[in-house]
N, C-alpha and C positions, 0 to 999 in steps of 0.2 A: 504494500500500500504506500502512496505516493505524498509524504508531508506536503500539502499545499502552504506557501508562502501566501500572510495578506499582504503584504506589500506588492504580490506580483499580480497579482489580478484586482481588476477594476472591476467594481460591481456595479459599473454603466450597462444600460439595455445592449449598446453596439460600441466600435468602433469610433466611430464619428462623435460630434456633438448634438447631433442630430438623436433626440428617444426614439423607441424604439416601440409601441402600443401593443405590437403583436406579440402573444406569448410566445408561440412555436417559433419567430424568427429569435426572441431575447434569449431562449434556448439555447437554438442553433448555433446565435453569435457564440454567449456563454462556450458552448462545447467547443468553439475552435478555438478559445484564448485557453483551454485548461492544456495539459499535459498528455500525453500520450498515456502513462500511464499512470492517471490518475480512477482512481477507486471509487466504485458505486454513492459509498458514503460522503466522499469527498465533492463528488459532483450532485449529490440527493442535498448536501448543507447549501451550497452555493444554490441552489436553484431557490429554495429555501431563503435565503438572504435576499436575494433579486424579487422575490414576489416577496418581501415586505419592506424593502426597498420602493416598491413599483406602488404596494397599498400607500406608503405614506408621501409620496408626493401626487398621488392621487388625493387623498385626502385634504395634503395641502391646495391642491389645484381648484378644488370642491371648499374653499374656507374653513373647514375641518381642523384649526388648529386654535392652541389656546398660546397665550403671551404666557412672560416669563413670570410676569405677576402673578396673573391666574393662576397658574402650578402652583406657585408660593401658597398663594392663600390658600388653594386646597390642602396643599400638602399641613400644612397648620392645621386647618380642620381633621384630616386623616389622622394624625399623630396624638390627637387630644386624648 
């Protein structure tokens, strides 16, 4: 099994700066930046990462996010 480095892979949908919507192509791309002999497990995380990657700028795309504040005062109410 094949230690994946994070610093060697980009958890961008492609190549480009250009995103990438489609799953089967963010995939595809994903599969050709990993390793020859990288391991089910290694390639099941990373796919893993990229769709919650993808959810949360999705989310943010969609207004979906809260300010630093916000968190703050929640997190103060959570902890009480």
């Amino acid at each position: 099994m094949a230690k994946l480095k994070e610093s060697s892979l980009a958890y961008s949908a492609g190549t480009s700066s250009k995103r990438i919507t489609n799953a089967k192509a963010a995939a595809l791309a994903l599969l050709d930046r990993l390793p020859d002999d990288v391991s089910y497990e290694d390639i099941m995380y990373q796919l893993y990462v990229l769709d919650k990657i993808s959810k949360g700028i999705s989310e943010l795309d969609h207004g979906k996010s809260l300010t630093h504040a916000n968190v703050r005062k929640n997190l103060r109410q959570w902890l009480k």
